[in-house]
C-alpha positions as CSV (number, residue, x, y, z in Angstrom):
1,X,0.0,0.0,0.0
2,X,1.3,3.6,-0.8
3,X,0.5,6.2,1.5
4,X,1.0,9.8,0.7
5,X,0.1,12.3,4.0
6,X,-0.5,15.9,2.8
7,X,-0.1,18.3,6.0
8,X,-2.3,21.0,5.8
9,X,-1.0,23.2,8.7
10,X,-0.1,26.5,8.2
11,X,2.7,25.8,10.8
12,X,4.0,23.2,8.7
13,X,6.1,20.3,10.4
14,X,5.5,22.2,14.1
15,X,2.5,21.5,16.0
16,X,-0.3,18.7,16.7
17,X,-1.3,18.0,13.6
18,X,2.4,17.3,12.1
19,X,2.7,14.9,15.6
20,X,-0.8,12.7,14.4
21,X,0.9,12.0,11.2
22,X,4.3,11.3,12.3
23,X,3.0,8.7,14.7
24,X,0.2,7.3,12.4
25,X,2.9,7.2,9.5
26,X,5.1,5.2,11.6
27,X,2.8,2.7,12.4
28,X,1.8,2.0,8.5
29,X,5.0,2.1,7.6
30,X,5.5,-0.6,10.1
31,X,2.9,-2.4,8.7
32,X,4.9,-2.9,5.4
33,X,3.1,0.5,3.6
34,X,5.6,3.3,1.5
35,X,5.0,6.3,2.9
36,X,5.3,9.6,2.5
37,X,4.4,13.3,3.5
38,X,3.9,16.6,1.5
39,X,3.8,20.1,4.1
40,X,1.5,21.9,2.0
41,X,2.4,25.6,3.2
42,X,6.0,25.1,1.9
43,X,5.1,24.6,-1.7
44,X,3.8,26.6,-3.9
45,X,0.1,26.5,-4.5
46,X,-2.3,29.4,-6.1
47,X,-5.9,29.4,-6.2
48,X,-8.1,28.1,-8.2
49,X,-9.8,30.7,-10.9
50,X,-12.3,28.6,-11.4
51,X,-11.9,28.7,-15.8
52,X,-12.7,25.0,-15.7
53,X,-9.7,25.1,-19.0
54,X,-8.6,21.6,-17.5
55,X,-12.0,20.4,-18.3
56,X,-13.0,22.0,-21.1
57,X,-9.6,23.2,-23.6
58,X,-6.5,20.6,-21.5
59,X,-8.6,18.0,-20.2
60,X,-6.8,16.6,-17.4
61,X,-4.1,19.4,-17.3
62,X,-4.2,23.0,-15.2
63,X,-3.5,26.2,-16.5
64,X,-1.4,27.4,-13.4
65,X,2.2,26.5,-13.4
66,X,3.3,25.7,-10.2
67,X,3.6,22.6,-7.7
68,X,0.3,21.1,-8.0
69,X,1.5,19.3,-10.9
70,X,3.4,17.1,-8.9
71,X,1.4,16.8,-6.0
72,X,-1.5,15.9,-7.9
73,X,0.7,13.0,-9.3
74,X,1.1,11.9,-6.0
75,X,-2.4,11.5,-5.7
76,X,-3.1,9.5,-8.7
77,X,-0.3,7.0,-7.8
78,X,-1.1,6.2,-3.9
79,X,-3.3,3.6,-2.9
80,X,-4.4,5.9,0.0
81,X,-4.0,10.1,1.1
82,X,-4.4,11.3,4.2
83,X,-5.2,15.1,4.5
84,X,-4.6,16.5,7.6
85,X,-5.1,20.1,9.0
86,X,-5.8,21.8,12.3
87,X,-9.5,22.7,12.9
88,X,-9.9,26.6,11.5
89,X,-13.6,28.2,12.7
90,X,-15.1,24.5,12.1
91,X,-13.1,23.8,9.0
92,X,-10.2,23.5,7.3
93,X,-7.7,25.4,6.5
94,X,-7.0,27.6,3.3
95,X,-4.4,25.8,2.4
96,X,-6.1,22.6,2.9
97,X,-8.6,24.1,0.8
98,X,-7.0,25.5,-1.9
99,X,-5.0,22.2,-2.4
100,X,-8.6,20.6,-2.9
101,X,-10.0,22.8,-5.5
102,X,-6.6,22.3,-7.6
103,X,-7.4,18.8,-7.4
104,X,-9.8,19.4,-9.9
105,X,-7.9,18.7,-13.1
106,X,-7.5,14.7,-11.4
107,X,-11.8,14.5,-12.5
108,X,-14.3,14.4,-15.1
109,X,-17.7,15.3,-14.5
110,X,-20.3,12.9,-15.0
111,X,-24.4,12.7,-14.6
112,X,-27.3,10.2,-13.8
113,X,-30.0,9.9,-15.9
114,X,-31.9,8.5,-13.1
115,X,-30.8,10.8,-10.2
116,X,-29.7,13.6,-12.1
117,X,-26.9,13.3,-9.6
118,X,-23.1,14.4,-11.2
119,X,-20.3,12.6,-9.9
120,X,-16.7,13.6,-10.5
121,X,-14.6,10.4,-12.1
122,X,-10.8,10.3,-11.9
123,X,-9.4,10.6,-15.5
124,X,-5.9,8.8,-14.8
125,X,-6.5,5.4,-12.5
126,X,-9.3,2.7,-12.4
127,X,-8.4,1.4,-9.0
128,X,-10.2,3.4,-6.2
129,X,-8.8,5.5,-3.4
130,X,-8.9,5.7,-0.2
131,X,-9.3,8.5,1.8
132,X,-8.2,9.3,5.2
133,X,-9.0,12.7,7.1
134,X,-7.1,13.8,10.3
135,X,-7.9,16.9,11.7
136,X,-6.4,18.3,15.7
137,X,-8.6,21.0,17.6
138,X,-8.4,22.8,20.8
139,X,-12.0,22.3,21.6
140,X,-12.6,20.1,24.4
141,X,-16.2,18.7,22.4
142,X,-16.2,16.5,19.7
143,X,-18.6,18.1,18.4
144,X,-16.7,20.5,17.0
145,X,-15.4,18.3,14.4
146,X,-19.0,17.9,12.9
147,X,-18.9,20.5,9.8
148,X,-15.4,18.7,9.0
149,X,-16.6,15.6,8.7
150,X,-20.0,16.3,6.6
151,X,-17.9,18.0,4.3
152,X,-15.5,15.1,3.5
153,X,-18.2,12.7,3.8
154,X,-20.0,14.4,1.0
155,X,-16.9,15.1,-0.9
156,X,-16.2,11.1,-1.0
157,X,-19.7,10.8,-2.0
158,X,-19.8,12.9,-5.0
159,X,-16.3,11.2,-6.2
160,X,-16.7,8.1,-8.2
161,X,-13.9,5.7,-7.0
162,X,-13.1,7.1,-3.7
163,X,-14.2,5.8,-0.3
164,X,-13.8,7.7,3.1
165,X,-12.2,4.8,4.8
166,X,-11.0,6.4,8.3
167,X,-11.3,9.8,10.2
168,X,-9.3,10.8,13.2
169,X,-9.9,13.5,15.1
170,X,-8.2,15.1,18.1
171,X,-9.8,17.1,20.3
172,X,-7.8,18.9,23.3
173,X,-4.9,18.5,21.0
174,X,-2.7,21.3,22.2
175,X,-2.0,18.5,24.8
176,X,0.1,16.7,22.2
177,X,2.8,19.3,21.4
178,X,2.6,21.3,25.5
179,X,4.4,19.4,27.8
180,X,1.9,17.9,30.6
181,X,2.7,15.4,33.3
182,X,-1.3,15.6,34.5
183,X,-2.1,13.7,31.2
184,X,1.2,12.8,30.2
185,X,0.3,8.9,29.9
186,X,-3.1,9.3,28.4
187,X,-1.0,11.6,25.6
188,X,1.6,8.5,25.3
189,X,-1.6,6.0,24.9
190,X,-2.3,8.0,22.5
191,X,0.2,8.2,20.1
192,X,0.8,4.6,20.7
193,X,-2.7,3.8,19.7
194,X,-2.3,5.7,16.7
195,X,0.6,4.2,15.3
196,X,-1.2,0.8,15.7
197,X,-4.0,2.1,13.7
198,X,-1.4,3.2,11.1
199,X,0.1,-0.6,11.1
200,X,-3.6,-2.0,11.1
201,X,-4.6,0.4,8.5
202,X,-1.6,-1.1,6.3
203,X,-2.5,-4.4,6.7
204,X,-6.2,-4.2,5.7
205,X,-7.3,-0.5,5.2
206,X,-9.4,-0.3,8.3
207,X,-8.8,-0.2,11.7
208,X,-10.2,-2.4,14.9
209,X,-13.0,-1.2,17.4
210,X,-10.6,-1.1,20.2
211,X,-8.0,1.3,18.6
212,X,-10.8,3.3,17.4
213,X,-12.0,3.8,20.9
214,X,-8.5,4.2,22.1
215,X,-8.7,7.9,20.0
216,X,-11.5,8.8,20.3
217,X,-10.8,9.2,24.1
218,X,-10.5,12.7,26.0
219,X,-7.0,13.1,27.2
220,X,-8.2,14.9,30.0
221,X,-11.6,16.0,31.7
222,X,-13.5,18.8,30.8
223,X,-12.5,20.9,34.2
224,X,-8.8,19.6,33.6
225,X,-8.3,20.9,30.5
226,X,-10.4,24.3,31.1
227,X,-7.7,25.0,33.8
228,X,-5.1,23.9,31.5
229,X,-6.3,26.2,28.4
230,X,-6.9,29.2,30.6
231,X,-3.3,29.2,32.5
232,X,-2.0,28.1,28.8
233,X,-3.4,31.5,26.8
234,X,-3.0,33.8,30.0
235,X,0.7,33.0,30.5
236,X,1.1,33.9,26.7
237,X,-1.0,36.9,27.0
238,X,1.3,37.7,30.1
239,X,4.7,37.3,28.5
240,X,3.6,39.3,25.2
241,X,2.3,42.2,27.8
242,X,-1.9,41.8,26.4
243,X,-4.3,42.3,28.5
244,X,-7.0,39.3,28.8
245,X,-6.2,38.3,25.2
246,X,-7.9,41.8,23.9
């Protein structure tokens, strides 16, 4: 299985959500899986106008010239991608964004007679791909992770020949990259657990009840990490001389 992780954090290889892929990455490539992983904010990426050229005058091929090209190779050639960003006001990020609408030369547009339903079909591979979404979050709910996930789960949907296979997301994350002996083992549990879904994912593209339960697990209780958040943003706001953050 081929693996290709694209980060979409605009801190790039710094943070929680570079840690989730290190450790799940480790685990697959355990598991006998070529891996890989693309920092999005360190290549070059523009928006999408929107001309639709790559469907209509270059099928298949993008009028912008810069590094989308190659990452949209990487695309076509893995077996798997995993996008991963931080959780933005409910979302994604813009980069994470912006790297999907430039995925749009990969598809073909297609409709159902019967539905009237248009699909989007990949032009370049026949086998289909599987998707994997990580996102990390300083909400304590994980309910805050909702929008995310209706949005990839309809974006699989409308995409012929690409299932939403496994979603993994982190709430209280700002645990994983601060220091914290209070939750210090529930962080290493973790980690581990995600680098076991990363070999389990490898082995069969899916991963077991147990591990699932293993992340989707607070790290700490609600009053915990309240304490935790506001001594965490007050001791910034101190240091940089801002008062209560205004």
């Amino acid at each position: 299985m081929k693996i290709v992780a694209f980060n979409g954090s605009p801190r790039g290889g710094r943070g929680a959500t570079s840690i989730m892929i290190e450790n799940f990455l480790l685990g697959a490539r355990n598991g006998g899986a070529e891996v890989s992983s693309v920092v999005l904010v360190d290549k070059v990426i523009h928006s999408c106008l929107g001309s639709l050229y790559c469907w209509t005058k270059t099928p298949g091929r993008c009028i912008l010239q810069d590094d989308m090209r190659e990452l949209r190779k990487k695309v076509i050639e893995s077996d798997a991608i995993l996008l991963a960003t931080p959780l933005h006001f409910s979302g994604m990020t813009s980069i994470m964004r912006v790297f999907i609408d430039r995925l749009m030369p990969c598809f073909q547009p297609e409709i159902s007679e019967e539905t009237g339903q248009v699909k989007l079909i990949f032009r370049d591979r026949e086998k289909p791909l599987s998707l994997i979404v990580m996102a990390s979050g300083s909400f304590s709910e994980k309910e805050a992770f909702v929008p995310l996930h209706s949005y990839f789960e309809r974006w699989a949907q409308n995409i012929s020949g690409m299932q939403l296979d496994l979603e993994m997301y982190r709430s209280q994350a700002d645990f994983l990259h601060n220091k914290n002996e209070e939750v210090h083992d529930a962080v290493s549990l973790y980690l581990s657990s995600l680098t076991k879904a990363g070999e389990q994912f490898a082995h069969s593209a899916k991963i077991s009840n147990d591990i699932r339960v293993q992340l989707e697990k607070p790290l700490a209780d609600n009053k915990q990490y309240a304490r935790f958040f506001s001594d965490y943003w007050n001791s910034i706001f101190q240091v940089n001389g801002v008062n209560g953050g205004r």
